[in-house]
N, CA, C and O atoms as CSV, one atom per row, in Angstrom:
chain,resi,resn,atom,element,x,y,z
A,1,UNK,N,N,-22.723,31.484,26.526
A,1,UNK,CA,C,-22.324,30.124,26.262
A,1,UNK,C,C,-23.330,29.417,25.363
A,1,UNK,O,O,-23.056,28.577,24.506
A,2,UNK,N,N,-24.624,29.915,25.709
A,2,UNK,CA,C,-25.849,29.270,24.506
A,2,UNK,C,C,-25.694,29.536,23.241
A,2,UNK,O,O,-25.822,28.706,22.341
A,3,UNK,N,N,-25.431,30.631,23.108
A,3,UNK,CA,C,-25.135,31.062,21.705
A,3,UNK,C,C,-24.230,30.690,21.110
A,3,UNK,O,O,-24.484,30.259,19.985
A,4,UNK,N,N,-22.657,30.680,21.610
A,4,UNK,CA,C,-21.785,29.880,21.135
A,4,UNK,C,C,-22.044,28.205,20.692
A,4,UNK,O,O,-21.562,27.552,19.767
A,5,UNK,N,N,-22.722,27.944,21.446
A,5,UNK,CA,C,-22.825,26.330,21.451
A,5,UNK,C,C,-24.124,25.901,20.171
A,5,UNK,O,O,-24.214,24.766,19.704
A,6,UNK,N,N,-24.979,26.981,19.795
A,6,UNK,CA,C,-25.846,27.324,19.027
A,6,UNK,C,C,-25.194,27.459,17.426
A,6,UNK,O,O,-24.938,26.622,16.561
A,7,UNK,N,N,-25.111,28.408,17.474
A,7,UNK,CA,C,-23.473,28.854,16.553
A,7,UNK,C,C,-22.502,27.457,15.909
A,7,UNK,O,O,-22.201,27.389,14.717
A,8,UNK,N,N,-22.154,26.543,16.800
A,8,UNK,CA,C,-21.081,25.731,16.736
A,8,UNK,C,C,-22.185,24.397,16.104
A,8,UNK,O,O,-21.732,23.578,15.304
A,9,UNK,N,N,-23.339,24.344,16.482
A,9,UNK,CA,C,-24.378,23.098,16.188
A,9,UNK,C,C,-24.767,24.013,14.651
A,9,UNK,O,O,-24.683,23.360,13.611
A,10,UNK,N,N,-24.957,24.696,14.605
A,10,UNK,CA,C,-25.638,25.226,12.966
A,10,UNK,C,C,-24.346,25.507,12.104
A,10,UNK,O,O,-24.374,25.846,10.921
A,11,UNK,N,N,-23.199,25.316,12.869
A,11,UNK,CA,C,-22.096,25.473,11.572
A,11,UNK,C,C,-21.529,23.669,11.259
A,11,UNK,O,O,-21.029,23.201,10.235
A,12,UNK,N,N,-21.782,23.133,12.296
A,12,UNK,CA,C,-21.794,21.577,11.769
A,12,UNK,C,C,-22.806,21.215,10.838
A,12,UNK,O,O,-22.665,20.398,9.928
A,13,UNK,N,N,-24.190,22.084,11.201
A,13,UNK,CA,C,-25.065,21.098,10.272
A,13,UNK,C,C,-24.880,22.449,8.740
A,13,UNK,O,O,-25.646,22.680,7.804
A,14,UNK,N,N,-24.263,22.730,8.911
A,14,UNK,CA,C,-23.782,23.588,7.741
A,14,UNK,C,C,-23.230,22.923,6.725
A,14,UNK,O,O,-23.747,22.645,5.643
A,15,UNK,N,N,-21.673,22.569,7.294
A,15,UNK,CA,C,-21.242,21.383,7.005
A,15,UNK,C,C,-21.202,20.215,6.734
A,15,UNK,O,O,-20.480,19.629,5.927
A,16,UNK,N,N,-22.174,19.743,7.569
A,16,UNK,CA,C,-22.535,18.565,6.925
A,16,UNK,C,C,-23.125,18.290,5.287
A,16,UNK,O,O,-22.889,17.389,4.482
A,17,UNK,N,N,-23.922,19.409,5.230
A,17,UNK,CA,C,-25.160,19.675,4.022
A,17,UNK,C,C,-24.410,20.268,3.036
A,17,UNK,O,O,-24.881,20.149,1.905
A,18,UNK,N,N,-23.205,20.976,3.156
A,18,UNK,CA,C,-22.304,21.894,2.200
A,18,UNK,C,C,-21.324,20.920,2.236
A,18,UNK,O,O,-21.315,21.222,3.429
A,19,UNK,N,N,-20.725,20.298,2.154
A,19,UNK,CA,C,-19.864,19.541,1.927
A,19,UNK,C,C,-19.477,19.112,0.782
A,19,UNK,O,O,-20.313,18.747,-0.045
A,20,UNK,N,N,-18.570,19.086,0.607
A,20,UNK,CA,C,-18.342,18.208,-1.288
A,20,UNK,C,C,-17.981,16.673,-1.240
A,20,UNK,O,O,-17.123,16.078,-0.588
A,21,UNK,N,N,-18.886,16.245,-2.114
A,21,UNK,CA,C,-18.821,14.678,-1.998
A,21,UNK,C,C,-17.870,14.591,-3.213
A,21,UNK,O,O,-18.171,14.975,-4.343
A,22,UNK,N,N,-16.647,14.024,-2.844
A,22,UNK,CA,C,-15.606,13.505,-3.824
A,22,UNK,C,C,-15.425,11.818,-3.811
A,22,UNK,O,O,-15.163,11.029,-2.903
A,23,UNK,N,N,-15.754,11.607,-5.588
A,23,UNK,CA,C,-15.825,10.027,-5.893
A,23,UNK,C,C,-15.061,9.971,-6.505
A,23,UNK,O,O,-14.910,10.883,-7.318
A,24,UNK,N,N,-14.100,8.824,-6.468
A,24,UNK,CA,C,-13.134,8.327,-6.760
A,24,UNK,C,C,-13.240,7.052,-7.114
A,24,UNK,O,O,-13.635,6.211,-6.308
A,25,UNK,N,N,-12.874,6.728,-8.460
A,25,UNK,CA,C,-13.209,6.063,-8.919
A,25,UNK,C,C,-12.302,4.334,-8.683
A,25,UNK,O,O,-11.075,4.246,-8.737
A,26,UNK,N,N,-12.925,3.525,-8.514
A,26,UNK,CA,C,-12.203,2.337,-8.695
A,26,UNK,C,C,-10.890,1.973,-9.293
A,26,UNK,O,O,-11.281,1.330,-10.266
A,27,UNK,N,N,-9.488,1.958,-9.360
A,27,UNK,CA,C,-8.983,1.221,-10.563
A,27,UNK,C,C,-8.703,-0.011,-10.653
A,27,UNK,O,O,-7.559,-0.336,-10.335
A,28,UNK,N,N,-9.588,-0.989,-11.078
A,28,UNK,CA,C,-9.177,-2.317,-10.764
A,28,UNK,C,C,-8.026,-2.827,-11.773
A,28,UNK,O,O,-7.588,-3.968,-11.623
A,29,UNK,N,N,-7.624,-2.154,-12.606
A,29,UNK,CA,C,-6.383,-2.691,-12.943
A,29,UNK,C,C,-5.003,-2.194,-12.927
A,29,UNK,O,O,-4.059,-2.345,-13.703
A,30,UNK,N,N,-5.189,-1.412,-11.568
A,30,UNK,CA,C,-4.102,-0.998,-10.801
A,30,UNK,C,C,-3.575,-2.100,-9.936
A,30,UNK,O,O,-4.133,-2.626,-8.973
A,31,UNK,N,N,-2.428,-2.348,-10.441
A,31,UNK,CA,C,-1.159,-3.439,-9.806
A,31,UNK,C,C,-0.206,-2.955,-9.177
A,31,UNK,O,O,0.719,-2.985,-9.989
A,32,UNK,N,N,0.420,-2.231,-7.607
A,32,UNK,CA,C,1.324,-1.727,-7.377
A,32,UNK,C,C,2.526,-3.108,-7.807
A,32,UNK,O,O,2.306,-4.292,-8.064
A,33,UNK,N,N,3.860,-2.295,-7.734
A,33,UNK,CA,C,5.106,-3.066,-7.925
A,33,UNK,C,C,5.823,-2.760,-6.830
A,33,UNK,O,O,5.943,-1.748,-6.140
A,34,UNK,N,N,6.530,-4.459,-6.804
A,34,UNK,CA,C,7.440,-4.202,-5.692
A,34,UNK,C,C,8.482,-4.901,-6.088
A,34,UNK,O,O,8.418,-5.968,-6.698
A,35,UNK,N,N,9.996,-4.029,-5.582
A,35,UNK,CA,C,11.105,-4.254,-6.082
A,35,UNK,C,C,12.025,-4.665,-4.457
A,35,UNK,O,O,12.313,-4.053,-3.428
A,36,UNK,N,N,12.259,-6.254,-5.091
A,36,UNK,CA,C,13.179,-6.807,-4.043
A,36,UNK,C,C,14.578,-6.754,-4.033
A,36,UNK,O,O,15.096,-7.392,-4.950
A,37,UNK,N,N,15.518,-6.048,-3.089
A,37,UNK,CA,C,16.718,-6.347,-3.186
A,37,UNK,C,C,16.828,-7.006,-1.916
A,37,UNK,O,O,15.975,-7.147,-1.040
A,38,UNK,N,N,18.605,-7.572,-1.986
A,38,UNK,CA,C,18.645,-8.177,-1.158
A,38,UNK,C,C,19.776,-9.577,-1.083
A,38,UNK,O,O,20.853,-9.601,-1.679
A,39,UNK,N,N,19.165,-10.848,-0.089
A,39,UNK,CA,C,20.633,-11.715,-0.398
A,39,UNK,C,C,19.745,-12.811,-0.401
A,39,UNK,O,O,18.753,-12.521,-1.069
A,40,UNK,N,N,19.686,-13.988,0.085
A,40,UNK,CA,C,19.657,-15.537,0.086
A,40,UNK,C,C,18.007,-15.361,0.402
A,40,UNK,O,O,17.281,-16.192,-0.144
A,41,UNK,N,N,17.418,-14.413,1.183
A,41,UNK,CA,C,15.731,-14.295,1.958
A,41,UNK,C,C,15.027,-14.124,0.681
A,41,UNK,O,O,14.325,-14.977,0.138
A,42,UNK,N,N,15.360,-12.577,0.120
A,42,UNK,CA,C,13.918,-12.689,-1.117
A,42,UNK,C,C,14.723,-13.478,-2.587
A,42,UNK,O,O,14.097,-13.797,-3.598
A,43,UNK,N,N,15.952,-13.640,-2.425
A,43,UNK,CA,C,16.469,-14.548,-3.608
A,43,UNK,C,C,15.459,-16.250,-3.588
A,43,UNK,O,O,15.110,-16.954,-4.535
A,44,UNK,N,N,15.261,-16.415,-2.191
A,44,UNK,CA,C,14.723,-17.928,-2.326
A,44,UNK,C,C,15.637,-18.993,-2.358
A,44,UNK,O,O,15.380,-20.087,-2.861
A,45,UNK,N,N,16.462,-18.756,-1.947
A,45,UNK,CA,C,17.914,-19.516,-2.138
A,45,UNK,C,C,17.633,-21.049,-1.784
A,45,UNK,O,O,18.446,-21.813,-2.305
A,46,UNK,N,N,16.517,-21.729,-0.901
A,46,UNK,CA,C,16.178,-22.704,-0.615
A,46,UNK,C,C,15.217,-23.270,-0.822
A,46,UNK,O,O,15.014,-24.437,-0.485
A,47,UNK,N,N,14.327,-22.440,-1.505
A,47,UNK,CA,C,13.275,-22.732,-1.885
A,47,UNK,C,C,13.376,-23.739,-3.016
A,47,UNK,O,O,14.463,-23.977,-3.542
A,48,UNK,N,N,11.466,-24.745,-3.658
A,48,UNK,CA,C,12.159,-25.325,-4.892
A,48,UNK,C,C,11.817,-24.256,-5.838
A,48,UNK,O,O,12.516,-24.049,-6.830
A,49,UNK,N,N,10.784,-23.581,-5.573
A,49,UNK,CA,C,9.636,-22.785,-6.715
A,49,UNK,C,C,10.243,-21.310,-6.219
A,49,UNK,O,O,9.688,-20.832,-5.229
A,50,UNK,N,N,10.792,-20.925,-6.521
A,50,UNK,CA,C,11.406,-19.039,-6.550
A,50,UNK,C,C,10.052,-18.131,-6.273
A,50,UNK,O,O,10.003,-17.496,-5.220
A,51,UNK,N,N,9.144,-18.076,-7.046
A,51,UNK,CA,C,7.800,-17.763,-6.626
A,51,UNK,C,C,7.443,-18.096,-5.447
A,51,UNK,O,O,6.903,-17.141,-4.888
A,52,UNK,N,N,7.486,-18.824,-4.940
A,52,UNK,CA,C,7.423,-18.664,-3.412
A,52,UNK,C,C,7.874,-17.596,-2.213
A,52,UNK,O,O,7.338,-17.339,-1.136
A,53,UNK,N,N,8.977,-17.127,-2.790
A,53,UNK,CA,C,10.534,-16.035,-2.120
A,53,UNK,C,C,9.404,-14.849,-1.524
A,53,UNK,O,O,8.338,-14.496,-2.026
A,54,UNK,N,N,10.102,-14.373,-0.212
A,54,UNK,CA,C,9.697,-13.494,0.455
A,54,UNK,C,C,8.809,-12.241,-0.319
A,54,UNK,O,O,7.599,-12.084,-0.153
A,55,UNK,N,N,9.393,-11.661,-0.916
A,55,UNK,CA,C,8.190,-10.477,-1.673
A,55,UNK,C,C,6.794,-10.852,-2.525
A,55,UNK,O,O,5.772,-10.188,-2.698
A,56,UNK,N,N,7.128,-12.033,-2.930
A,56,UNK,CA,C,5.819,-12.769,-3.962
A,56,UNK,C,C,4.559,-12.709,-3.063
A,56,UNK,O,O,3.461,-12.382,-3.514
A,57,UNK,N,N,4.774,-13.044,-1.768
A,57,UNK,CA,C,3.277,-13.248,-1.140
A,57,UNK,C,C,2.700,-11.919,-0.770
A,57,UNK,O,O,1.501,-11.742,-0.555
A,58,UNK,N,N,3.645,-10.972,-0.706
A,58,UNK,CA,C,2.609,-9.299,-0.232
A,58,UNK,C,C,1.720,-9.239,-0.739
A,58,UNK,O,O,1.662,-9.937,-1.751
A,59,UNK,N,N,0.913,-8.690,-0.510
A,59,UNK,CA,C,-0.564,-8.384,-0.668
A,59,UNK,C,C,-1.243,-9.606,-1.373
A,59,UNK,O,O,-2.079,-9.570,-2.276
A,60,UNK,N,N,-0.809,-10.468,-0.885
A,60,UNK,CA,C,-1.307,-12.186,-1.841
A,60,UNK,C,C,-1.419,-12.072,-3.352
A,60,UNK,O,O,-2.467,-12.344,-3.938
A,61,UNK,N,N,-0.219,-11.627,-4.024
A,61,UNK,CA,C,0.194,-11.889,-4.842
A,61,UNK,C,C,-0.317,-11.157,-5.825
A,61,UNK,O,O,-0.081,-11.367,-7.015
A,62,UNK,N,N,-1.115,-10.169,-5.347
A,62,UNK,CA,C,-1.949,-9.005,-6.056
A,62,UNK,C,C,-0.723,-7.451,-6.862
A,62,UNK,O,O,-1.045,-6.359,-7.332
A,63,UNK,N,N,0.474,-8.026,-6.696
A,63,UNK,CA,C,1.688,-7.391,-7.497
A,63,UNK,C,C,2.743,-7.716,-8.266
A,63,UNK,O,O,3.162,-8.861,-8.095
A,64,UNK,N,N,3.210,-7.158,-8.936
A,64,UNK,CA,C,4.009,-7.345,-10.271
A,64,UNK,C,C,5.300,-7.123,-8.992
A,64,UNK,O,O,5.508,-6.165,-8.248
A,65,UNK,N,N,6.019,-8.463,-9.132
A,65,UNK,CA,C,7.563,-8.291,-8.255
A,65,UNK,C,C,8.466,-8.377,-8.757
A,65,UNK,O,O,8.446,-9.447,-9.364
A,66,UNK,N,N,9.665,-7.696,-8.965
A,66,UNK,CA,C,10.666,-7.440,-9.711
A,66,UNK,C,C,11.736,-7.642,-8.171
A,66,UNK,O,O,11.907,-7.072,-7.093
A,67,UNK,N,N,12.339,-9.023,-9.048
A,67,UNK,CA,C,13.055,-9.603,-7.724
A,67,UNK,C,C,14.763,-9.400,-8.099
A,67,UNK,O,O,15.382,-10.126,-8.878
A,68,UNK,N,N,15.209,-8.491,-7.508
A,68,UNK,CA,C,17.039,-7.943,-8.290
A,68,UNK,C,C,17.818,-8.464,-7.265
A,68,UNK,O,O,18.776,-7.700,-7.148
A,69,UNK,N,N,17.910,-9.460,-6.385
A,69,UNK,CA,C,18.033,-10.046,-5.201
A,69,UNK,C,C,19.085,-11.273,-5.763
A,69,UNK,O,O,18.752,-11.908,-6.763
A,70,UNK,N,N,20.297,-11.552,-5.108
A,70,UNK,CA,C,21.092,-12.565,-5.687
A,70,UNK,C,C,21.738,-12.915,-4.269
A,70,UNK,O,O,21.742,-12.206,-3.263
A,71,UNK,N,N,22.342,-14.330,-4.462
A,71,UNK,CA,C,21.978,-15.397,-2.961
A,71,UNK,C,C,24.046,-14.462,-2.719
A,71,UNK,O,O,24.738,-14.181,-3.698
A,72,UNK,N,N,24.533,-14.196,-1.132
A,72,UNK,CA,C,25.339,-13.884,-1.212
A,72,UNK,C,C,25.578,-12.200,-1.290
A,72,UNK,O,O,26.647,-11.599,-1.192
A,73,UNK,N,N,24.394,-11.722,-1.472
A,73,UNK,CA,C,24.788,-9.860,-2.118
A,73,UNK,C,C,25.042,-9.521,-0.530
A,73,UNK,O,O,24.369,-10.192,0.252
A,74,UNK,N,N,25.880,-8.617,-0.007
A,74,UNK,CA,C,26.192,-7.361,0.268
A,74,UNK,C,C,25.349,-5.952,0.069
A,74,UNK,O,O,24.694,-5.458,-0.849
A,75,UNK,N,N,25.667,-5.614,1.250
A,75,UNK,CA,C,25.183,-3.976,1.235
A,75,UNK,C,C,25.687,-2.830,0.245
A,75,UNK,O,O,25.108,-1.818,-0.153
A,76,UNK,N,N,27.222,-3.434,-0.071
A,76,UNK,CA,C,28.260,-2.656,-0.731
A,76,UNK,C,C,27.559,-2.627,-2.482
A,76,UNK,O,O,27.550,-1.765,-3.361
A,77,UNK,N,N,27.177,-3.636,-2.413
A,77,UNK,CA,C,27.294,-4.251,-3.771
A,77,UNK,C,C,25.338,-4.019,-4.378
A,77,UNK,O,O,24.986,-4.411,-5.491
């Protein structure tokens, strides 16, 4: 059991020390997009400012929203 447990402590610190450090770089002018469908909720149908409408605030506004959402739509449609 010593040996195993010996064995198992020198292949962690093996690991630890052999390991590959992978850097990845920042992209700060990475903008995900988000595409709203839908009816009267992300249309904004009551709103005064449309920019306001349900998808605009995700991630506080840190995305390009492409709003295809019209007050009235259907599932069909």
């Amino acid at each position: 059991m010593k040996k195993l447990s010996l064995l198992f402590a020198m292949w962690l610190i093996f690991n630890l020390f052999a390991s590959y450090d992978v850097i990845a770089e920042e992209a700060d002018d990475f903008k995900p997009t988000i595409v709203a469908l839908g009816d009267s909720i992300p249309f904004g149908t009551s709103l005064r400012d449309r920019n306001q409408a349900f998808p605009n605030p995700i991630l506080e506004g840190k995305t390009t929203v492409i709003n295809k959402s019209a007050t009235g739509q259907t599932s069909s449609q």
